[in-house]
C-alpha positions in Angstrom: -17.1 -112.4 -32.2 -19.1 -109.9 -34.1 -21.6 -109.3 -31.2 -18.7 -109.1 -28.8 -17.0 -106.4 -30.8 -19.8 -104.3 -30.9 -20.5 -104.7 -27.5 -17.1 -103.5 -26.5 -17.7 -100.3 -28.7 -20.5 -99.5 -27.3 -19.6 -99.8 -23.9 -16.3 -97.8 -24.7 -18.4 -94.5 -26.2 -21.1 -95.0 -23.3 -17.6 -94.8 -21.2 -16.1 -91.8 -23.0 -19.4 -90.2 -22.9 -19.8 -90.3 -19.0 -16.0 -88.9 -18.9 -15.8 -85.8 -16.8 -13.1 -83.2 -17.0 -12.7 -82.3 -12.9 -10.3 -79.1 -11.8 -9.4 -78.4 -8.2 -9.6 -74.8 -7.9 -7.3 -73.4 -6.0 -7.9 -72.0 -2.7 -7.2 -71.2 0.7 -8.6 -73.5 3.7 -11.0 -72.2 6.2 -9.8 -71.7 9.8 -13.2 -71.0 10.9 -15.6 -73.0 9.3 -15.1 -77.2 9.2 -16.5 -80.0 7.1 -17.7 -83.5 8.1 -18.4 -86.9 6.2 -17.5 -85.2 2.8 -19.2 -83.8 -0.6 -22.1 -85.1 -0.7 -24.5 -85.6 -4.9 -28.0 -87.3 -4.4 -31.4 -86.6 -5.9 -33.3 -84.6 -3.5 -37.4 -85.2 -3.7 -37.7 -82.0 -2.0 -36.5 -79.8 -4.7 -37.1 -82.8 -7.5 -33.6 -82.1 -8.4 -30.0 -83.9 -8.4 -27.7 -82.0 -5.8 -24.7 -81.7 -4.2 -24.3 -80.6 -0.5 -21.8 -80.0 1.9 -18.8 -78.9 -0.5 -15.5 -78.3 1.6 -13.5 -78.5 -1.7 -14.0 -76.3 -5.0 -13.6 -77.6 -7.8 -15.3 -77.1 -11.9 -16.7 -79.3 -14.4 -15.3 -78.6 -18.2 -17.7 -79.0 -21.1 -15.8 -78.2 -24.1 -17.5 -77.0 -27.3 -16.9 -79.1 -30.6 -16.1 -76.1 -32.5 -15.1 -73.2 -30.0 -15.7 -69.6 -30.6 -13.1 -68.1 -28.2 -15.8 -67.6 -24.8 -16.2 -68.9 -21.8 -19.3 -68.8 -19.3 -18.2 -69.8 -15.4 -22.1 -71.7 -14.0 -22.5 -70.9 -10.1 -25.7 -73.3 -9.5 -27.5 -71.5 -7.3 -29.5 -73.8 -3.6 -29.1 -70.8 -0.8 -25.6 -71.8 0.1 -27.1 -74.9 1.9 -26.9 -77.0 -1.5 -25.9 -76.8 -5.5 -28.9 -77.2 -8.0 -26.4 -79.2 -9.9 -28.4 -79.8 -13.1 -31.1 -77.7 -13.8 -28.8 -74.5 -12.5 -25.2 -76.5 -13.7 -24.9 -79.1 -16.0 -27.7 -78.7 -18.4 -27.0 -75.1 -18.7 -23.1 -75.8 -19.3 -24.5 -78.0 -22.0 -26.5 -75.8 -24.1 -23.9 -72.9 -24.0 -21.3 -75.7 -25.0 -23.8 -76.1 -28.0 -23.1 -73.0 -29.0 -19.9 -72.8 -29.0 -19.1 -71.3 -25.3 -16.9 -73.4 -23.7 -18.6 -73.3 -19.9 -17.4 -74.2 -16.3 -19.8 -75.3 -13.9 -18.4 -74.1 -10.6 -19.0 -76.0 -6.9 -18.0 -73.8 -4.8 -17.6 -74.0 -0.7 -20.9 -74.6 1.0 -22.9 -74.1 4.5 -21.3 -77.3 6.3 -24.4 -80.0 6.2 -25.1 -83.7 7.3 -26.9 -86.1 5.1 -29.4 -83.8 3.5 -28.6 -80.3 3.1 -31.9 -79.5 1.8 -33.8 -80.7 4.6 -31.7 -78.9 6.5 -32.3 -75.5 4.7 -36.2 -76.9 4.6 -36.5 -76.8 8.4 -34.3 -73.8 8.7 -36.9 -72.1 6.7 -40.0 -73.1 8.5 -38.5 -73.2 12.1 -35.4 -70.4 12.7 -35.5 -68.6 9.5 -32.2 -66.2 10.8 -30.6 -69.4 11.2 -29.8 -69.4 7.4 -28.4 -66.0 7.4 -26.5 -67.2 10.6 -24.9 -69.9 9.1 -24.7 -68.4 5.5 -22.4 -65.4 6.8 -19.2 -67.3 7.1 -19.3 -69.1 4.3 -20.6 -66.4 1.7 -16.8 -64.9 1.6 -15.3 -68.3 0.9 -17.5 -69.0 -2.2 -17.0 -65.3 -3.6 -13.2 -66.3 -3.2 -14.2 -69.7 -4.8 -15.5 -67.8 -7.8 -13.1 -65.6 -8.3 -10.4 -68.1 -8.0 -12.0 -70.1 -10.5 -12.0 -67.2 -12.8 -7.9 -66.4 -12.3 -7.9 -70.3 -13.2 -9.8 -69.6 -16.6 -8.3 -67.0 -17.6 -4.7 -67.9 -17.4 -4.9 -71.4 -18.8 -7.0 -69.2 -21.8 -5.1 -70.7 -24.3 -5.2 -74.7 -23.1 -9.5 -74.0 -23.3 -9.1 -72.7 -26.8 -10.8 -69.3 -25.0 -10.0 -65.7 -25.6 -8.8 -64.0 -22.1 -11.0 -61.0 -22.5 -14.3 -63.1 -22.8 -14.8 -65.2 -19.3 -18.0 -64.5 -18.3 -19.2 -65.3 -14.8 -23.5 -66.8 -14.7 -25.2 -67.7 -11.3 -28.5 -68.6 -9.9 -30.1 -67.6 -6.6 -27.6 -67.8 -3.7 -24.8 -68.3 -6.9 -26.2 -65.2 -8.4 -25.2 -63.7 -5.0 -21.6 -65.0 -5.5 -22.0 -63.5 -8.9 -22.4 -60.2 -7.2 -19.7 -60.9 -5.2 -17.5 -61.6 -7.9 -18.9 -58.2 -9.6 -18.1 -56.2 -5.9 -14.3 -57.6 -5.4 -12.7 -58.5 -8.4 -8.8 -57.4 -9.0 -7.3 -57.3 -12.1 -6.8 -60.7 -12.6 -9.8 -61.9 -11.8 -12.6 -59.4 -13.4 -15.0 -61.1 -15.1 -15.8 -59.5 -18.7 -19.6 -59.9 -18.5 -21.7 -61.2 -15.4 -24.9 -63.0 -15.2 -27.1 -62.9 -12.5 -30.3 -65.0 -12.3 -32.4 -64.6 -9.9 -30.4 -63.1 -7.5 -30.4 -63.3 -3.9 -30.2 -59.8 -3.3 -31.7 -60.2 0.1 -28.3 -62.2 1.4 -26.3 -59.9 -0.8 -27.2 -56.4 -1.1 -27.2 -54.3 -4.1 -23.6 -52.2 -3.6 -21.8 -49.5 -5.2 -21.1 -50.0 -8.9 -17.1 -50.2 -9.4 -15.4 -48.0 -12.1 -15.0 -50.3 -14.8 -17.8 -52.9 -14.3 -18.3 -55.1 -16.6 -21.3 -55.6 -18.7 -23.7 -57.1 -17.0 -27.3 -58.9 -17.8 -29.9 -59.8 -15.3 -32.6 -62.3 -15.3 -35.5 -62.8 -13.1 -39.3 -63.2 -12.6 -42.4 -60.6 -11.3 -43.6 -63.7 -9.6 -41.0 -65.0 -7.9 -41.7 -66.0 -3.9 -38.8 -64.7 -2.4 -39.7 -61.0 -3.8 -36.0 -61.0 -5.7 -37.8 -59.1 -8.1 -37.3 -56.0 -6.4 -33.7 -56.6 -5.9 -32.9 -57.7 -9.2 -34.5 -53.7 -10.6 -32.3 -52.1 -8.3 -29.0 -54.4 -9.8 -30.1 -53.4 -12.6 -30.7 -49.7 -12.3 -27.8 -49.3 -10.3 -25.3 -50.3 -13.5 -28.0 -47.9 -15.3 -27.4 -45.2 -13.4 -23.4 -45.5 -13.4 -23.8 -45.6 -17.5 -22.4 -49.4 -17.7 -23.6 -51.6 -20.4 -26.4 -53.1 -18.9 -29.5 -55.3 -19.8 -32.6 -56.7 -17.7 -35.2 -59.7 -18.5 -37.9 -59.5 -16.4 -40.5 -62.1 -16.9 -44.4 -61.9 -15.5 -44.0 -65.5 -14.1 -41.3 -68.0 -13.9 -41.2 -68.5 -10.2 -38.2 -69.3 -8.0 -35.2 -71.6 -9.2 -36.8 -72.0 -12.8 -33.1 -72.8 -14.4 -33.6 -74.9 -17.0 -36.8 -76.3 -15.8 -39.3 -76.2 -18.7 -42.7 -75.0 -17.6 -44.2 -73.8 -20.6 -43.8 -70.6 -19.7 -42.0 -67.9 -21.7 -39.1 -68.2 -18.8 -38.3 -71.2 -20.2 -36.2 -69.3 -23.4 -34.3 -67.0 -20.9 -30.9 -68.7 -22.0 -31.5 -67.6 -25.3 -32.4 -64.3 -24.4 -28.7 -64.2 -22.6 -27.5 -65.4 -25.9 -29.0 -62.7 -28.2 -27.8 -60.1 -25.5 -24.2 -61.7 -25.6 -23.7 -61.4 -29.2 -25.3 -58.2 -29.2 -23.0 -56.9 -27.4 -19.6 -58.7 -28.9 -19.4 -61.0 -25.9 -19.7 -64.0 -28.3 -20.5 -64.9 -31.8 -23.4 -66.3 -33.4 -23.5 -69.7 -34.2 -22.8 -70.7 -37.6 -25.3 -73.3 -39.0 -23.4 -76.1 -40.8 
């Protein structure tokens, strides 16, 4: 009897830790671009990362914060449109910002319409018909900026259910989600402005560096020298552009990192660039430090 009861508690916190907190966000369907067979999560050996492909539906993941402190970080996983780098770009980051104290979203937005393996797909796009990614990127790329920016309206006026102040949502993304990030940053209304954008690793190349609006918000960006898909450049001129316009601004530029480092240890100084975001965020009143216990 003893054994059984413990057995049953264990399996119910192993239960209520798997739990997931799932929002729709709300959009508009497509008329152009269509979906088949569904969402699609599976561990890619490619990348040697969990994913999710051929999103037709937005939705977030909640990760609420034991204690708290009033902000909120929105994660756009970043995987060229094609895919989502769902944990090293998504979840794990949700869960150390949820450690201290941010309450974080991780976003999947709309996606490049795939079959069974996105990734391939994008692989042999990349080695065969390169300007067959930009091809099929360009109608999507507006539908997952509307995604984002959605999912921020979303935030922001259920503030007080999240325990979140409505003047800190922050909006993070990696790669092709930093790219939404800009988006985000390019066509926000009132409703919808982020307070402080993120963008790691940009892809700059897919969405160029634009005109900085009026009140922009404070904005830090993250990327490496070395990185093969020479974002580095791009990332500068994000930077310098918010520099030039006097808006609060900050840039991490590390020697070597690579491509799609996330939260990828490689025993490399890359691997602290979340706290680095951290320091910059309470630094500049975006979000408190945490209180040790």
């Amino acid at each position: 009897m003893k054994k059984s009861l413990i057995l049953s508690i264990s399996l119910l916190a192993f239960t209520v830790g798997l739990s997931q907190e799932i929002i729709d966000v709300p959009h508009s369907k497509s008329t152009v671009t269509k979906w088949e067979g569904g969402e699609k999560s599976y561990f890619s050996k490619i990348w040697n990362n969990p994913v999710v492909t051929n999103v037709s539906v937005p939705s977030m993941e909640v990760f609420r914060p034991e204690k708290p402190n009033g902000t909120a970080v929105i994660v756009a996983p970043g995987g060229g449109l094609y895919a989502l780098s769902i944990e090293s770009e998504g979840t794990a980051v949700a869960k150390w910002l949820a450690e201290k104290g941010i309450t974080a979203f991780v976003l999947k937005y709309r996606l490049v319409p795939t079959g069974e393996d996105g990734v391939q797909e994008i692989t042999d796009d990349a080695m065969t018909n390169p300007e067959r990614i930009a091809e099929r990127v360009a109608p999507v790329m507006p539908l997952s900026i509307a995604d984002a920016l959605s999912a921020i309206s979303y935030v922001r006026e259920n503030a007080e259910d999240f325990g979140i102040a409505s003047d800190k949502i922050g909006f993070m993304g990696f790669s092709a989600g930093g790219a939404v990030t800009m988006g985000v940053a390019y066509n926000y209304s009132e409703t919808n402005r982020p307070d402080f954008i993120v963008p790691v690793y940009p892809w700059t190349s897919v969405y160029p560096v634009q005109e900085v609006p009026e009140n922009a918000p404070p904005m830090m960006v993250v990327c490496a020298t070395d990185d093969p898909l020479d974002l580095a450049a791009g990332s500068v001129a994000l930077y310098s552009s918010w520099l030039k316009a006097s808006k609060p601004t900050a840039l991490q530029m590390f020697s070597k990192g690579g491509h799609g480092f996330g939260m990828k240890k490689q025993g490399l100084p890359s691997d602290n660039w979340i706290q680095r975001f951290h320091d910059w965020a309470v630094a500049e009143g975006l979000t408190v430090a945490q209180v040790e216990n």
